[in-house]
C-alpha positions, -999 to 999 in steps of 0.1 A, spaced: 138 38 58 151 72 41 178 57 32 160 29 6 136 48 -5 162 76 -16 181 46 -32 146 33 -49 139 70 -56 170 75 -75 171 42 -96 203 31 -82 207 -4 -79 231 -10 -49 253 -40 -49 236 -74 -31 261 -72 -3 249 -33 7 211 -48 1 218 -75 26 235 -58 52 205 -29 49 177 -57 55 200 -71 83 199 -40 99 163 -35 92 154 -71 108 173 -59 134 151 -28 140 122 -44 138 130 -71 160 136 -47 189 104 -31 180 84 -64 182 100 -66 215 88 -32 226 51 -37 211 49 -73 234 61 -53 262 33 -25 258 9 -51 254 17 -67 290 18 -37 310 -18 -22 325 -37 4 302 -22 41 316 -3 68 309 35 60 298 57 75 320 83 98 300 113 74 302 92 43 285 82 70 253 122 82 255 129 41 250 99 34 223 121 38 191 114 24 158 105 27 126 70 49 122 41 38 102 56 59 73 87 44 79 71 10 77 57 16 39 93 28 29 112 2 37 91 -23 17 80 0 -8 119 6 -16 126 -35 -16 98 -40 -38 112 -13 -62 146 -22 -58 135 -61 -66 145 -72 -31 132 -100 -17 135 -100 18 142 -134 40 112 -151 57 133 -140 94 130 -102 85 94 -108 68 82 -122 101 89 -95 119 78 -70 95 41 -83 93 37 -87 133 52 -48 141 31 -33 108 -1 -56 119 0 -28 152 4 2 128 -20 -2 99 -51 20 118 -19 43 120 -13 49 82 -18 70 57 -37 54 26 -11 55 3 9 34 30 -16 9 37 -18 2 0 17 9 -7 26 -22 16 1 -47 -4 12 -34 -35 50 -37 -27 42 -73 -12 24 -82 -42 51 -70 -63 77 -91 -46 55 -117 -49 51 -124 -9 20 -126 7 13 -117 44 -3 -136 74 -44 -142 73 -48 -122 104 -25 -92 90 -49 -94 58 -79 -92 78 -60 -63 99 -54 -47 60 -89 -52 51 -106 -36 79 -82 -7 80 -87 -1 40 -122 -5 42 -127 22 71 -103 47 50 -129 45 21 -157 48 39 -137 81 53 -131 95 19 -95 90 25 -85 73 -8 -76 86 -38 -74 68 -71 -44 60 -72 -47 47 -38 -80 22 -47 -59 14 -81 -28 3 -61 -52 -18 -37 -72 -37 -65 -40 -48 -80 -27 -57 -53 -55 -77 -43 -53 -94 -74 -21 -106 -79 -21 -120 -46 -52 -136 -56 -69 -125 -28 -109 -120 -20 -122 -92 -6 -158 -92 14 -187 -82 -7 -193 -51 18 -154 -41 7 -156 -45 -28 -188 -24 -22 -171 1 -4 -147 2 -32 -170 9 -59 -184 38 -38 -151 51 -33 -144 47 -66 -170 70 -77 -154 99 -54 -130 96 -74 -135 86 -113 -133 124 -126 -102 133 -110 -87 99 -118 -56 94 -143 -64 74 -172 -36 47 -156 -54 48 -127 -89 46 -146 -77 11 -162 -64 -6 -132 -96 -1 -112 -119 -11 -135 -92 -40 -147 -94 -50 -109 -126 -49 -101 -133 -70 -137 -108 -99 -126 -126 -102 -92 -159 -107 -108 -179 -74 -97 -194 -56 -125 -201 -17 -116 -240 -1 -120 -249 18 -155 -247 48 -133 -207 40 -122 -201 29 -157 -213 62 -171 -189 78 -152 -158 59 -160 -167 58 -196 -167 99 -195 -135 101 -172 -118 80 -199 -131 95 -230 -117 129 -209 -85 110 -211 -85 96 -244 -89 133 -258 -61 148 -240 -40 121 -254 -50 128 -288 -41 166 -282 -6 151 -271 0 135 -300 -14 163 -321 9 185 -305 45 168 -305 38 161 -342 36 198 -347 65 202 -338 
């Protein structure tokens, strides 16, 4: 997982036989991880005895987001064999991640143009949906989400898109003007149209954002 996104990181495009061998090796992890998640599942409920956590190895949650993330930026598509795997072992670790790795996955699927399982989109859904109502996303979080959601033409429950418009608001006067655009762009294309009160706020944010572009310009022609 380190190792792609260092690559993605860097810009480097790596040659399509190192790409394949790296998702072979991947598909290979997270088969053996699938394995281990079945086996959890079948065993009672009770505390793992110390050589079960010693065997338990696999990529973490943040691991998880890298690896696509990385694809996605590398342009990488993955084969359906290694996608398989990746949605069933991720499915188990969405209430596990960060926000910026739940959305990161969505975003990177969308950008690969690949769309996940129903039941891993309900699993996405739910997960996202309790991490706004926490106050866990930022905006660049909820802008990665909404275009996601998007291009994978996708539609979210009324109480989400809610949710997202309240989350949203957290969030409109710290937001970048990128980040501005793309969340009102999204929640335009899925048909919801924010309050006056929401509106008033996005239109300030931006206006905030316009003017420190205008200082920008101001300035490099100075000089």
């Amino acid at each position: 997982a380190n190792t792609l996104w260092a690559v993605a990181v860097l810009q480097y495009r790596p040659s399509e036989q190192w790409l394949s061998q790296v998702e072979y090796t991947c598909r290979k992890f997270l088969q053996q991880q699938q394995k281990q998640q079945l086996a959890a599942a079948a065993v009672a409920v009770g505390p793992r005895s110390q050589q079960q956590q010693h065997d338990a190895r696999g990529f973490s949650s943040k691991g998880l987001h890298q690896v696509l993330w990385a694809m996605a930026k590398l342009q990488w598509e993955p084969n359906d064999e290694f996608l398989t795997s990746y949605w069933t072992v991720t499915q188990q670790q969405l209430a596990l991640m960060t926000p910026q790795g739940t959305t990161g996955i969505l975003w990177a699927a969308a950008t690969i143009d690949t769309t996940a399982p129903g039941v891993w989109l309900d699993t996405w859904f739910k997960a996202t949906q309790l991490q706004m109502q926490n106050s866990r996303f930022g905006d660049i979080d909820l802008a990665n989400a909404l275009w996601a959601v998007v291009r994978l033409g996708l539609r979210p429950s009324d109480s989400w898109l809610q949710q997202g418009l309240a989350s949203a608001e957290d969030v409109l006067a710290r937001a970048g003007a990128r980040e501005l655009s793309v969340i009102l762009w999204g929640f335009a294309k899925l048909g919801v149209r924010p309050p006056g009160a929401w509106m008033g706020l996005w239109l300030e944010a931006m206006h905030g954002r316009m003017n420190r572009c205008e200082l920008v310009i101001e300035q490099q022609q100075q000089q």
